[in-house]
Each structure stands twice: as structure tokens, then as C-alpha cells.
N, C-alpha and C positions, 0 to 999 in steps of 0.2 A: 332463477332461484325464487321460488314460491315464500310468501310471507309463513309459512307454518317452519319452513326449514331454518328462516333467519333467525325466529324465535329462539328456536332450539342453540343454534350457534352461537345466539347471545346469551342464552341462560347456561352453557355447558363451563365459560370463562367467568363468567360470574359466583357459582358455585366453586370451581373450581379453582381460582385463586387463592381464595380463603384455608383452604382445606390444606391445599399444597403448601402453603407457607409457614402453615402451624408445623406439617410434616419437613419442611425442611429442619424447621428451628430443631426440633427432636432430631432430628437426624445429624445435625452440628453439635448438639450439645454430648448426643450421645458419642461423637467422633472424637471431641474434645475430652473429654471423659477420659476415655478406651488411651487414647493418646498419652494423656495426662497420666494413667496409668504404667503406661509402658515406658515413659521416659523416665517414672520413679524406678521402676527396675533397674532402667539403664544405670541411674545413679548409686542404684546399692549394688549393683555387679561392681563396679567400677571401684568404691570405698572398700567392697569385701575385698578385692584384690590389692588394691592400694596397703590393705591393713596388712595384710599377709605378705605382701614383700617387707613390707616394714620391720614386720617381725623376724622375719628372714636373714634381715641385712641387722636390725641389730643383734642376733643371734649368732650371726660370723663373726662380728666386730668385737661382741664379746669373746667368741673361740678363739681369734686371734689375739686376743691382749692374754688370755691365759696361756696359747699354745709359747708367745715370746717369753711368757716369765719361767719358764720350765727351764731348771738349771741346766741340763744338758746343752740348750737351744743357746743360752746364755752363754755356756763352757764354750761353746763353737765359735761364738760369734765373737770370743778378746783373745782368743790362741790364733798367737801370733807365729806359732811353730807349722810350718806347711807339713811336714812330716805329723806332729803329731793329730793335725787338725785333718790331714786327709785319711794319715793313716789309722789312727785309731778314733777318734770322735766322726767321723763319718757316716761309717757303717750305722753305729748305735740312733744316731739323726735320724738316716733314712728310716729306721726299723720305726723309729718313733714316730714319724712323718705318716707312715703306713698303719700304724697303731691311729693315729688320727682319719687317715684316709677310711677305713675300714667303718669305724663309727658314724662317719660323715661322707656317705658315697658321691654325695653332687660334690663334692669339693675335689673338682676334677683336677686340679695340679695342687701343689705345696712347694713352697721356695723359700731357699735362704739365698741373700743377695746382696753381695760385699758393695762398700760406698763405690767405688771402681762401675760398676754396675756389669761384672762377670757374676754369675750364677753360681753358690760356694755347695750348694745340695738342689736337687728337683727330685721330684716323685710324682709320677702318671701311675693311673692305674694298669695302665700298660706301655711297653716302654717307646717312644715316640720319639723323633728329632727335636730339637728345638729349633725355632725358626731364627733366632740367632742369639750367638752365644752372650755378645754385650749391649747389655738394655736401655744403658746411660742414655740414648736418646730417645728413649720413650716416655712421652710426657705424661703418665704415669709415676714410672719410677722417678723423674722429676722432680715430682712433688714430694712424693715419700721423703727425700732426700736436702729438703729445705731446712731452716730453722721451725718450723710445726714437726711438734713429737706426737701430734694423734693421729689417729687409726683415719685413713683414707680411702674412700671408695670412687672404682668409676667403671662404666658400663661402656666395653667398646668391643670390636670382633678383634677375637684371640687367631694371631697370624700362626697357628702350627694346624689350626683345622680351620679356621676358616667362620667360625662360628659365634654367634654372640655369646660374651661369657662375662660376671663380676667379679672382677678385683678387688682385692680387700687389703692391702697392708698396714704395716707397723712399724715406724723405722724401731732401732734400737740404737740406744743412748746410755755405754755402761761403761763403766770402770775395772779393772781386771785387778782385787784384790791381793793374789798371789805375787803379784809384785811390783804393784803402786802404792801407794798410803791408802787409807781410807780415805780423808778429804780429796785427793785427786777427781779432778773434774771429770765428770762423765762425757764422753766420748762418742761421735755414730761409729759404729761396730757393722753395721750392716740392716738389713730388713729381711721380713717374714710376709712370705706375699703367699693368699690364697685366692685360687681361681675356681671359680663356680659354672657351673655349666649352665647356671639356670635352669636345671629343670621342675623347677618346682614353678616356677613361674610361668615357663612354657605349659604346664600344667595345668594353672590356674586359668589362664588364657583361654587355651584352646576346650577346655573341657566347662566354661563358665560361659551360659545361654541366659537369655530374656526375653518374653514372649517365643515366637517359633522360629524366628531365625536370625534375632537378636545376637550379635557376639561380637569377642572384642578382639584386637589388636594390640603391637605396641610397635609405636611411630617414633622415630629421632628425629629432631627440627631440623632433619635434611630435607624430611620424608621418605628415611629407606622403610618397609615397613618386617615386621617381624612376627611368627606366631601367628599369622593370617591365616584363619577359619579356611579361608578361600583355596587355601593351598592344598587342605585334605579337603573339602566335601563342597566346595564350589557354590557357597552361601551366598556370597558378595564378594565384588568386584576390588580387586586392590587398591590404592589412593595414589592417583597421580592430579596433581594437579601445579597450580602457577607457584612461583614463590611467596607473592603474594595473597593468595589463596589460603596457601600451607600456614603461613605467620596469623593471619585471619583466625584460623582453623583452632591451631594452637594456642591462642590467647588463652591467658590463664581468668576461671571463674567465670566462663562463657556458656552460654545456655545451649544446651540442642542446639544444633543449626540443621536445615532442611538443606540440602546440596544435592548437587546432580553427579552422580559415578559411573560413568559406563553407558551412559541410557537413561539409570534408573535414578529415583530419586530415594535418597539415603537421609534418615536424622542422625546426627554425629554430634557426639560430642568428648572431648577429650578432657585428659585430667593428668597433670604432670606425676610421676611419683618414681620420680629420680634424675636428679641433673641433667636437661638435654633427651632427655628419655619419656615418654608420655604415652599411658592407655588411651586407647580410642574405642569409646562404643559403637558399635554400627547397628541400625536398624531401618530396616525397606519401610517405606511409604506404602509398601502395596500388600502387609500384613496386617494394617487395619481395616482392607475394604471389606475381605470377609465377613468379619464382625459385625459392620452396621450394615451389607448389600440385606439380610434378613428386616429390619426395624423397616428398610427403603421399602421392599418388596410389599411389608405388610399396611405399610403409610400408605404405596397406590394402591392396593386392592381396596382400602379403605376408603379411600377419595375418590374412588369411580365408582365403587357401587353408592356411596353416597351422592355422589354425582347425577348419578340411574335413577334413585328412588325421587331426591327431590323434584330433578326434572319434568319426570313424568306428575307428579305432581302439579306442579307447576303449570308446565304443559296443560292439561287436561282444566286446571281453571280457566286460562288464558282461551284454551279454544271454546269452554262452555259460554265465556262472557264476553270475548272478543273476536275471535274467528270467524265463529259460523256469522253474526250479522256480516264481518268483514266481506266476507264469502259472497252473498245473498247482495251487497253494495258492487261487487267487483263482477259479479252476471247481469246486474242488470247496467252497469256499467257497458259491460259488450255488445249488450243487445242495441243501447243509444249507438255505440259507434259504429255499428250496422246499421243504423236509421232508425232504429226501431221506438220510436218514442212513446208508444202508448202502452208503457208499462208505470208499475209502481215498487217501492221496495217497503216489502210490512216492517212497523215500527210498533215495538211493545215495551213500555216503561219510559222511563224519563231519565235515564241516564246517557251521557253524551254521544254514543251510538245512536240510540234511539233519536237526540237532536239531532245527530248530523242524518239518519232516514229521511228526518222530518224535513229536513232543508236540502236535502237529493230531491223531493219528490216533487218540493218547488222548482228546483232548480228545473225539471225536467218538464214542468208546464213552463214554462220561460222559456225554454227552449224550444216547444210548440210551435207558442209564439213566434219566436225567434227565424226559427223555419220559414215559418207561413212572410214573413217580413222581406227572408232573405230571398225564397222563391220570385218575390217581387220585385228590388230593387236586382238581382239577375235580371228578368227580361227586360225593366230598363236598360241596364249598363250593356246587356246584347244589342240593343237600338243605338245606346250611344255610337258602341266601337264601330257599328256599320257607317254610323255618319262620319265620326272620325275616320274611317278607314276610307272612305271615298274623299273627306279632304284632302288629305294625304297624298293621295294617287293624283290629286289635280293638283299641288302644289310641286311634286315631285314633275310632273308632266312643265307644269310651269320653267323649274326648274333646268329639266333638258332642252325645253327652248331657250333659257336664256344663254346655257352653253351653246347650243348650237349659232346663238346670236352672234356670242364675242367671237367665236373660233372662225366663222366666216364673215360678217359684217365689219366687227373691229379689225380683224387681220387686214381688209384689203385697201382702208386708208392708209394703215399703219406702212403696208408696200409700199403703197403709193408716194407715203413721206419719200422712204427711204430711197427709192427706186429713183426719184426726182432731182432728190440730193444730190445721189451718188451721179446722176447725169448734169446736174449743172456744174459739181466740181470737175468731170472731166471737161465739158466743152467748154464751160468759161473759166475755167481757173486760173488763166492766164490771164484774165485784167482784173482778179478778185483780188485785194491788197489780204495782208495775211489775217487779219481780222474777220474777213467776209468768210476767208477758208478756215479758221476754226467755228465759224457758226455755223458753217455746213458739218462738221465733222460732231460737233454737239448735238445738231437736229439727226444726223444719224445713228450717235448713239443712246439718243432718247427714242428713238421709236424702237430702235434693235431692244433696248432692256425692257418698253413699253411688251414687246411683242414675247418676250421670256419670261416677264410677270406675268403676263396672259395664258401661255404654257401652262408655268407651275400654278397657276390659280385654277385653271382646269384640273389639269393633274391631285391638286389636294380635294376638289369639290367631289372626283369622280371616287377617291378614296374609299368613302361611307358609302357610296353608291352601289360599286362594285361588288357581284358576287364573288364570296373565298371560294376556290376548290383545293382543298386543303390535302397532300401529296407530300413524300418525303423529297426534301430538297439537298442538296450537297452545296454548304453554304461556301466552301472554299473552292470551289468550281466556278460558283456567281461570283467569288470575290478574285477569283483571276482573270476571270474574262473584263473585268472593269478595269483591274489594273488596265491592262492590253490596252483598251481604249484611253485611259489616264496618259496612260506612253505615248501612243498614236499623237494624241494632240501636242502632247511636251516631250520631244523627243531628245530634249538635252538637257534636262532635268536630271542632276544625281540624289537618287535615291534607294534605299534598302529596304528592298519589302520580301517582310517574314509572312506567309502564313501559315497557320496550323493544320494538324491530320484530323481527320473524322470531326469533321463541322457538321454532322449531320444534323438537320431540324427538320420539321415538319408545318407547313402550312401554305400559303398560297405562292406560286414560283415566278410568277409575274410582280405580285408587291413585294416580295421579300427583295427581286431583284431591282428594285426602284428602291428599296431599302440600303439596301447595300451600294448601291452607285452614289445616293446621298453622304452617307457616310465615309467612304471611301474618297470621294469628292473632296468634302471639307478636309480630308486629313493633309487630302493631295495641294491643295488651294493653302488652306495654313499654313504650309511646311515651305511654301514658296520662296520664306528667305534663308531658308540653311541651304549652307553648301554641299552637306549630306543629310538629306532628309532620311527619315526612321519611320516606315508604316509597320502594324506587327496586326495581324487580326489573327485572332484565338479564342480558346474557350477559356474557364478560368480552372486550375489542376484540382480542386478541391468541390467544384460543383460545376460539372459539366456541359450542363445548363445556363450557364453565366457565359456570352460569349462576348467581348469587349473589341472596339477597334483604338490604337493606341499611337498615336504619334509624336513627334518632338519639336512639333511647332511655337507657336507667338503664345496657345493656351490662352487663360483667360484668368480675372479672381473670382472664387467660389461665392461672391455676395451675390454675384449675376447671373449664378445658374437660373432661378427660375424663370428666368427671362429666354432661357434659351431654347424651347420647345413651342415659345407663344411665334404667329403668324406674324410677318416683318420684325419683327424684334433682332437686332443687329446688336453686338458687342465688341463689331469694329467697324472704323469709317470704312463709306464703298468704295474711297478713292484708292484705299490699301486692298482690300478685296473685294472684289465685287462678288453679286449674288442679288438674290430676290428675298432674302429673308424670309424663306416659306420653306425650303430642305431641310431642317429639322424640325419642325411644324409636319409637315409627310409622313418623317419617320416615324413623330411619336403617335397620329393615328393610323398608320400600319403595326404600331405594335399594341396599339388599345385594343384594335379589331381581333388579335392573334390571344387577346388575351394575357397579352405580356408586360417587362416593365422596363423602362429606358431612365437610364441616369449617367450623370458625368461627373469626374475628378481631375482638377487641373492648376495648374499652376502658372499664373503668369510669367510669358517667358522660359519656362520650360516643357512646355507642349499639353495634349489634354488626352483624355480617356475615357472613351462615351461605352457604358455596361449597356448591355439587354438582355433581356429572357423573352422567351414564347411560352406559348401553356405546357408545362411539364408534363400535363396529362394527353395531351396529341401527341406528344412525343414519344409516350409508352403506347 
């Protein structure tokens, strides 16, 4: 990416922050607005209906205290004659009842209803069952029926249809002049029950909107819900939710609440306006994007084209007074790291561009020089390496003599010790007292370790020597075939050995196998005093690369690790194990030269666990 496009990338966020954020705030204010708006409708939907039941119910409440003082209603209700109360004051009742019905259509029944709570007159506007004949347990009539002589109202589903309907009564409290005294105490005689269909409300409901598809309900603090928009034209979703939720919801003098119905998210708010009965506004979250998606659309086309112009702007400074020198710094820049030194870059005016040409151009005779210096101390340091490189080759030559020295010259006294020994313990052992024969058995176990420190001290010097030919190896192939030989030698040795599948690695197959006999070796040698030794070699399950050998030996404490890769350094006496103290000293330049890394984790008395890696990158 070229310095002109960064520019731009910088200056599009810079610009364009600003701009956007202005345009957000308008866009929230204008959201909160709109909103604000629409939630005052909600509140006057909700009061206009509120007032208009209100008016409603005291509008019954009065019909019925008129409809009980009506002498006839009166006459019926202290004739205590069932002949004359059924036979003649009946008839005239119902006509009357109907005379009321007639004027009052939503006043879907009319009743007279003796203390007993049997049914003394009904009137339907059409003729209908009753759903039963004795009311006394309806706690409704109930109440009518207490010591309170006012007019009682309660909203619940009338069981002859099945429907929500208002009840409205009036007990009655009279005395029967014709033939009690006047002061005779007044008496319950019965009540005057009016049942409303509600349809003026169901009316109000379903036909009262705000904003476009604003509208209400009416919720009982069960939650059944009633007069739901939803049930004609599929506005909104019905109201199920938790009990808790519902009592939330319902709280009296609570603002809009934002809720989720169905999917969608709804603002609600509800307003009681009658005992256990409560309007509920509803309106979708998703009727005010309309409104401000236009203010949105007009905010971006504003903020990018003002985006465009100052850019360009901008831009066009930028590359008049910054660029093009940049440009003219950055070719002649290429041409130096071509070699090309005998250029300049033109400098005009005295502002920091122009100093930094001016100190390019030095820079660029300094590096002439610099050149001409370095051309020089090269063909020294070529003359060096040729002499270093022939010391080298003579001190290495050196070197394979002096191996070749110990491998033959030292070895053939060191026979000779042993060889000696071993022939005067057999031919004189017999007048040796036992002291003579453990000094023979000394001198031939110092020459035998003398001659195996000689071994492994070849073996580590030829390490760095050796060319790799670096090959895929199959390391749990090299690590069974040592077992075998570990067996061979200790054949009554119990022990458990795990190894793992696909040990494959990569590198040279001659030292990895020197690698691994080391290792396997100590684990074999450590474990010496368990009665079941435990060898396990693997890779590690999370980095495949990690291959560890792991056993349940004597182990060691972790202050002494780094002791454990230096050459003779020992972490146990050799009268408990013997060894040359150079096999992990081996391994760890076998895996320097692989390019890899060797570590241990162990525990005194509970055995050890030496990690390695090779170069992950021969491996791929």
C-alpha cells in the first residue's frame, strides 16, 4: 500500500467521524422526538377510553338505582303472595324490563333476584337458557347480598355465552307498607342485576388506533386478554408472558415499557380502569424506523459527499507539498539500493522536506565513502578467512591425529593392563590372600571404565565433526531395536515399555540412533531399582514435535538440572550407577547440531522425563 492511499485512508476517518456523529445525535434526537410523540398518543388513547367507560358504568349505576325505585319493581320485590307475584306482577316486570331493554340495547339481560339467590324475573333479548338457575354461589351475587346497600359492579365472563360481560347491581332494602307499619325496618327483598355486553367498549378498543398500528387491548391480571386488534387484522402479537413479567407489566402508574412479543419488540403500557381489568396500549418498535430511515439516508449522502470534497481537498495540498518531494526521496532511494550512488535528490525552499533532501544528499556522499571503505576492509577480511580457514584445517587435521592417537596407542596399554590382570588372577589366585585379588579386580575395573571414557570421549569429539545426512527416520523403530539390546544384556529385568505410533522425525539416522540408545540407556540404568520399571517414549498429544522419553526411576531435584547436559557431571554416585558422565553431554550436541531443544522434568524418587525437539522446519 503506497503512502498516497494511506493518506486518503487517514483522512476519510478523520473527516468522517465528525460528520457522523453530528448525524447520529439528529438522528437520536429526532428518534426520541417521533417516540415521545407516539407514546403521548398512547396515553390519550388510553385516558379517552378510560373516560368513556367511566362514563358508561356510571351511567348504568345510575339506570339501575332508577330502574329499583320504580314502583312496580318495588311491588314485586315485598309480595310475598307467589300467585300474585307470579301471576299478575310478572308479566307487567318483564314488559317493563323490556321497555328498559329497548332503550338500552347493550344491556344484554335484566334481573330480579330473590335473597335465596333463585332468579324471580330475566329478560334476554332473545330467549336463552340460563346457565343456572341458583346464583347464591356466585360471588357476585355475594356481595350484592351483604350489609353494603350500593350499587356494585364486577367484570367477569357470563357463563350462558361464554363472553365478557358487566354486571351492575342493587340490592333492595324495603318495607311492605300494605301491611307492616311504616316505622318497620326495611328488609333485603331481593336485587336488580344488569348485564352489559360491553359493547361499547369492545368498540372503543378495537376501533381506537395511534400512530399506524398502535392499538389497544383489555388484559385481566391473569393475563387472559380480550378485544385484541390481533384477532381481526393481525396488528400484534397477543400477551403471553411469565407471572412475573404480567405483575411487572401491570404495575399501576408505570411508563411505556420496551418488551419482546413474539419476535418483535413492542412498547406497552397499561392503565387499570376497572377492578382487576386493565387497558393495554400496544405499539411496534419497528413503526418508527420509517420515519427517521429518510433524516439517516439524508445524514449519509451528506457526510460522504462532504467526505469527497474535503478529501480531495486535502489530498491535493498534501500531495502539492508533501508527496511529490516524497516521491522524488523514495526513486532516488531505489536507485542507492541498486548501487547506484551517483545520484542527487533537488531541494527547493527551506522547509523540512527540503532539510531532509539536504541531508539525503549528504547522507549519500557518506555512503560513497562508506562504499569505497567497505570495498576495502572486504578484500581484507577475504585474506583473513583464507588464513583462518587453513588454520582450521590444520588444527582439525591435528585433531584426527590426536583421535587417532587415543583409539590406538591408549587402547593397547589400557589391554595390556587388563589382559595382565585378568592372567595373574587366574594363574596366581591361588596364593593371592583376598586383598591382592580385590586389587586385581580394581586395576581391571579402572582400565575397563578408563577404555569406555575413551570410547564416549571419541564418540562426543566425532559429534561436531561428523557430516548430517539428514533423512526421514522412524524414531520408534530406533527406539525398539535398543530396547532388544537393553533386554539382551538384562534379561531378567521386569519392566514395561510403552512406545508410541508415528515417531516420525527427520535428521541424521546414525546420531539420532546414538541419541536414542543414550537415552533409553539412562532410563534403563535408573529404573534399575524398581521391581517394575516403567519406560514410555512418545510424542507430546498437543505438539507433535515434543517427543519425551519418561520413566519411573531414582529421578533427580530440579536445582540440578543444569548440571545435567555439562560433560562428566554426575547426579549420582558411580558406585550406584555407573557411566562416563558424557551420555547426556552427546545427546545434547546431537540435538544442537538438528537444530533442536532437550530438557528434563523430574522428581526425586519418582523418576524423570527428558523433552526434545529437532527442527520443525526438516520435518515439514
Amino acid at each position: 500500500m503506497n503512502l498516497q492511499t494511506k493518506i486518503i485512508l487517514l483522512l476519510i476517518p478523520i473527516l468522517a467521524i465528525p460528520l457522523a456523529i453530528v448525524g447520529l445525535i439528529a438522528y437520536q434526537q429526532l428518534y426520541q422526538n417521533t417516540l415521545q410523540n407516539r407514546l403521548h398518543e398512547m396515553e390519550l388513547a388510553l385516558d379517552q377510553v378510560k373516560r368513556s367507560f367511566a362514563q358508561e358504568l356510571t351511567a348504568i349505576e345510575a339506570n339501575i338505582t332508577l330502574f329499583s325505585s320504580n314502583y312496580l319493581v318495588q311491588k314485586y320485590a315485598v309480595t310475598t303472595d307467589e300467585n300474585e307475584r307470579f301471576g299478575l306482577l310478572q308479566r307487567p316486570l318483564l314488559n317493563l324490563f323490556d321497555s328498559y331493554q329497548k332503550t338500552f340495547p347493550d344491556y344484554y339481560e335484566i334481573r330480579f333476584i330473590f335473597p335465596d339467590g333463585y332468579e324471580g324475573a330475566r329478560l334476554t333479548p332473545k330467549p336463552m337458557a340460563n346457565a343456572s338457575e341458583e346464583e347464591l354461589d356466585d360471588p357476585f351475587i355475594q356481595s350484592l347480598f351483604n350489609e353494603d346497600r350500593n350499587v356494585k359492579s364486577s367484570i367477569h365472563i357470563n357463563p350462558d355465552n361464554e363472553e365478557l360481560a358487566l354486571y351492575t347491581g342493587l340490592p333492595l332494602y324495603l318495607s311492605d307498607p300494605s301491611v307492616e307499619p311504616l316505622s318497620a325496618p326495611q328488609v333485603l327483598r331481593g336485587a336488580v342485576t344488569i348485564t352489559n355486553n360491553l359493547n361499547i367498549l369492545r368498540s372503543l378498543v378495537l376501533n381506537t388506533k395511534f400512530g399506524n398500528s398502535g392499538h389497544l387491548l383489555v388484559l385481566s391480571k391473569n393475563g387472559d386478554t380480550y378485544f385484541n386488534q390481533v384477532e381481526v387484522n393481525n396488528i400484534a402479537p397477543s400477551i403471553k408472558m411469565s407471572p412475573n413479567s404480567l405483575q411487572n407489566l401491570l404495575s399501576a402508574d408505570k411508563e411505556a415499557e420496551l418488551i419482546n412479543l413474539s419476535g418483535s419488540n413492542y412498547y406497552v403500557r397499561s392503565s387499570q380502569f376497572f377492578p382487576g381489568m386493565y387497558l393495554v396500549a400496544v405499539l411496534g418498535e419497528s413503526e418508527l424506523e420509517p420515519i427517521t430511515q429518510n433524516l439517516a439516508l439524508t445524514v449519509i449522502l451528506i457526510t460522504i459527499v462532504s467526505i469527497l470534497i474535503f478529501s480531495f481537498l486535502v489530498f491535493f495540498l498534501i500531495r502539492r507539498l508533501v508527496l511529490i518531494p516524497l516521491e522524488q526521496l523514495d526513486r532516488v532511494s531505489t536507485q542507492i539500493s541498486k548501487g547506484e550512488l551517483n545520484v542527487q535528490v533537488e531541494s527547493h525552499g527551506d522547509d523540512e522536506i527540503s532539510r531532509l533532501a539536504t541531508t539525503f544528499n549528504e547522507m549519500i556522499i557518506n555512503l560513497q565513502i562508506a562504499n569505497q571503505d567497505i570495498k576495502q576492509f572486504n578484500r581484507e577480511l577475504e585474506n583473513r578467512v583464507h588464513e583462518r580457514t587453513a588454520e582450521l584445517k590444520s588444527v582439525n587435521h591435528e585433531l584426527e591425529s590426536f583421535a587417532y592417537s587415543v583409539s590406538h596407542d591408549l587402547r593397547t596399554p589400557l589391554r595390556a593392563i587388563d589382559g595382565f590382570s585378568h592372567a595373574l588372577a587366574d594363574d596366581y589366585g591361588d596364593i593371592l590372600d583376598e586383598n591382592g585379588k580385590e586389587y586385581l579386580r580394581r586395576v581391571r575395573k579402572g582400565a575397563q571404565r578408563m577404555g569406555i571414557l575413551i570410547d564416549d570421549l571419541l564418540q562426543l569429539s566425532r559429534i561436531n565433526r561428523v557430516d548430517i545426512e539428514k533423512k526421514a527416520v522412524d524414531l520408534a523403530v530406533v527406539a525398539e531395536e535398543v530396547i532388544e539390546e537393553l533386554k539382551a544384556g538384562d534379561p531378567d529385568k521386569k519392566v514395561d515399555i510403552k512406545i508410541g505410533g508415528d515417531l516420525k522425525a527427520f535428521g541424521d539416522s546414525q546420531l539420532l540412533r546414538v541419541l536414542m540408545d543414550n537415552l533409553l540407556s539412562n532410563a534403563w540404568k535408573f529404573t534399575g531399582r524398581e521391581p517394575l520399571a516403567s519406560i514410555i517414549f512418545d510424542h507430546d498429544d498437543k505438539n507433535p514435535d515434543i517427543f519425551y522419553v519418561k520413566d519411573n526411576g531414582v529421578g533427580f531435584t530440579m536445582k540440578n538440572e543444569k548440571k545435567l547436559f555439562g560433560a562428566f557431571e554426575r547426579l549420582h554416585n558411580i558406585s550406584e550407577f555407573p557411566g562416563s558422565g558424557v551420555g547426556l553431554a552427546t545427546v545434547k550436541r546431537i540435538i544442537n547440531r538438528h537444530g533442536g531443544e532437550i530438557w528434563a522434568e523430574a522428581k526425586e524418587g519418582e523418576g524423570a522425563t527428558f523433552f526434545f525437539t529437532l527442527n520443525p522446519k526438516d520435518k515439514k
